[in-house]
N, C-alpha and C positions, 0 to 999 in steps of 0.2 A: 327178769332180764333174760335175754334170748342165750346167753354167755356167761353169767349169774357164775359162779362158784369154780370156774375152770381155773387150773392151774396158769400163771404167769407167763410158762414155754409154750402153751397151746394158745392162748391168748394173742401172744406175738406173732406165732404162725397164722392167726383167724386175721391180723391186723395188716400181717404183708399180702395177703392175699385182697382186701379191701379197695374199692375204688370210691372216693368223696363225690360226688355230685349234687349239683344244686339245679332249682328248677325254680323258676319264676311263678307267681302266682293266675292259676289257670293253662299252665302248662301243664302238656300231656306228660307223663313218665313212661305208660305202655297202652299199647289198645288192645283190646279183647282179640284174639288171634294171632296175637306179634306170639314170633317163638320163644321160647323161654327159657332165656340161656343165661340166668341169671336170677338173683333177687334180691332185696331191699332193706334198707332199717332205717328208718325216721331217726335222722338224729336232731333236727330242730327242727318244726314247722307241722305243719297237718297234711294229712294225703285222705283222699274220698278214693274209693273202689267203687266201681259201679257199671250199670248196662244199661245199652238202650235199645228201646222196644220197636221192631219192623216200624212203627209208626212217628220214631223221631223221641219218646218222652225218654227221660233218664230218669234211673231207680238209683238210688243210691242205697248199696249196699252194708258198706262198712266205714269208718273216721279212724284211721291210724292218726296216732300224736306219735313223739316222743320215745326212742327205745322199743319203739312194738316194729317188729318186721311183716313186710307183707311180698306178695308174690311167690313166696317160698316154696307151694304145692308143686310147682311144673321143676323146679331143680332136682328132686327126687325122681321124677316122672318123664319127665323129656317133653311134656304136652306142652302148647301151647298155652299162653295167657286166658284165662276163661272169663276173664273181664277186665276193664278199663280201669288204669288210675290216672290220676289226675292232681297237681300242688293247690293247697287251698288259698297258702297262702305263700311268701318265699320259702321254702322248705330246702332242707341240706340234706339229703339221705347218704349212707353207704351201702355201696354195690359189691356182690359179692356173686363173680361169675362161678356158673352152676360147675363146668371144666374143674376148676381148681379148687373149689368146695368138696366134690364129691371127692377127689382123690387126699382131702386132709381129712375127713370123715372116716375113710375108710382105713387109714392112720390112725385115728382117734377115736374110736367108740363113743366117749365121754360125750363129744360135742355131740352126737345124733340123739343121747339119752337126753339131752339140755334142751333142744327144741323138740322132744318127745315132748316134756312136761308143758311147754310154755304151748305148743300147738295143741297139748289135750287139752286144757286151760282154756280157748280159744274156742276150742269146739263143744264147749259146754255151754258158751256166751254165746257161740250161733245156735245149737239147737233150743236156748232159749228165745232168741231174737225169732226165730220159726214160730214156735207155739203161740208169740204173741202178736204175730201179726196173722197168723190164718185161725188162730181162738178167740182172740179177746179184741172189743171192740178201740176204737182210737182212742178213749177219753182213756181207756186202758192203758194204752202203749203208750200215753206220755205220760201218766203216771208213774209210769214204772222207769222210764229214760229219765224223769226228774230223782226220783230217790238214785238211780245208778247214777248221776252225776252227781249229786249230795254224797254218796258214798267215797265217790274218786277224787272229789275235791277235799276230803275229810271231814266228811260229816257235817257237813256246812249246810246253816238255814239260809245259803246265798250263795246260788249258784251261777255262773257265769257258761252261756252258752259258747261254744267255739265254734260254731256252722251256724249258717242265717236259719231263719225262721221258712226259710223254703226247702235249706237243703233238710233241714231238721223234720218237713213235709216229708218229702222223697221218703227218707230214712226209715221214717214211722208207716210208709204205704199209704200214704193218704195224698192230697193238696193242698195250696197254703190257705183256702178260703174255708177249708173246712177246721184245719190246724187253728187258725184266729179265732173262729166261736167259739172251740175248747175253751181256749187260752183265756175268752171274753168269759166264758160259765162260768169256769172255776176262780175267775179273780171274782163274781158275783158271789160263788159260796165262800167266801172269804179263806179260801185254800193256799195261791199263790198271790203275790202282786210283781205283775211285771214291769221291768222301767228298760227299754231297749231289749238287751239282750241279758241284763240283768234279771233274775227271777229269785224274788225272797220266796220259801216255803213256810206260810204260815201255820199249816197246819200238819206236818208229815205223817200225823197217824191217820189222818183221814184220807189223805195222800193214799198211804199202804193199801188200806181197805180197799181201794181201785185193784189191784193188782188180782 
C-alpha cells in the first residue's frame, strides 16, 4: 500500500487533502500531454495507461486495479502526463493534487519514503515487463502474465482475466489473431484450458519453463 504503515495524524492529513472521483467505463481520466497537476489511486475498478502510435494503434502499457497509484511521476516533476489513462471499467479513484501534496511531503519525509518503496517495487515490475517483450518471444510473455496472475490471485490453478483478450494483446506487444493461436497451441499441449476469460493452469511447471 501507497500509505502502508503511516502514522494515523499523517494519514488524516493525506485524507483532507484527497479528492474522490469516479469515471465511467471507457472514459478518459488524463491524455498523454495534459499537465500534471495532480495523481491518482484506484480505489475500486481498473485503469489501462497506454499510447498511441502516429498511426492511430494503441499499446497498452500498464492495468492499475485496486490501491495501486498511477500518474504519480509528473507530481514530483512538474512534466506533463507521458501517457494516457483511461476506466476499464466504472472505476472510483482518489486524486491527490500535486500543490498540496508536495507541500505535506515536504512536512513529512515519511510519506516520500512510502512511495519510495512502493515506486521501487514498481520499477522492478516494469523493467521486467522491458526484458520480456523486446527478449523473449510471445508464447513467452504469456507465460509468464499467466503464473504473475496465478501469483496475485494466490496461487491459484484458476485464473481469472480482468482485460479482454485484446487489451491482454496490446499489453503483451503482440495482436489478438496472433494472441488466439498461443492460447489454441498451448490448450493443444494440454498446458491451460480456457473457458472465456476463465483460464485453468493445468500444467504450471511447464508453464515456468516458458519463461
Amino acid at each position: 500500500m501507497l500509505f502502508g504503515g503511516l502514522p494515523a495524524r499523517q494519514l488524516e492529513d493525506i485524507a483532507q487533502i484527497a479528492v474522490e472521483k469516479t469515471f465511467q467505463r471507457g472514459e478518459s481520466i488524463f491524455f498523454e500531454g495534459d499537465k500534471g497537476i495532480g495523481f491518482y489511486m484506484v480505489g475500486e475498478g481498473r485503469v489501462k495507461i497506454f499510447k498511441v502510435s502516429p498511426g492511430g494503434k494503441e499499446h497498452i502499457l500498464h492495468i492499475f486495479g485496486e490501491g495501486e497509484p498511477f500518474g504519480e511521476v509528473p507530481v514530483f516533476y512538474g512534466q506533463p502526463f507521458p501517457a494516457s489513462a483511461e476506466a476499464l471499467v466504472k472505476t472510483r479513484t482518489i486524486f491527490f493534487p500535486r500543490d498540496r501534496f508536495v507541500l505535506l511531503v515536504e512536512a513529512n519525509p515519511s510519506i516520500a519514503l512510502n512511495m519510495l518503496a512502493v515506486l521501487s517495487m514498481r520499477l522492478r515490475r516494469f523493467a521486467s515487463q522491458i526484458e520480456s517483450l523486446s527478449l523473449k518471444e510471445v508464447p513467452t510473455r504469456l507465460a509468464n502474465y499467466l503464473i504473475y496472475l496465478s501469483t496475485e490471485q494466490g496461487n491459484n490453478d484458476v485464473v481469472e482475466l480482468d482485460i479482454s483478450k485484446g487489451q491482454l494483446a496490446s499489453l503483451l506487444g503482440t495482436i489478438p489473431e496472433t494472441l488466439s493461436r498461443i492460447f489454441a497451441k498451448m490448450t493443444e499441449e494440454g498446458l491451460i484450458r480456457v473457458n472465456g476469460r476463465t483460464i485453468s493452469l493445468l500444467d504450471k511447471e511447464a508453464l515456468s519453463e516458458k519463461e
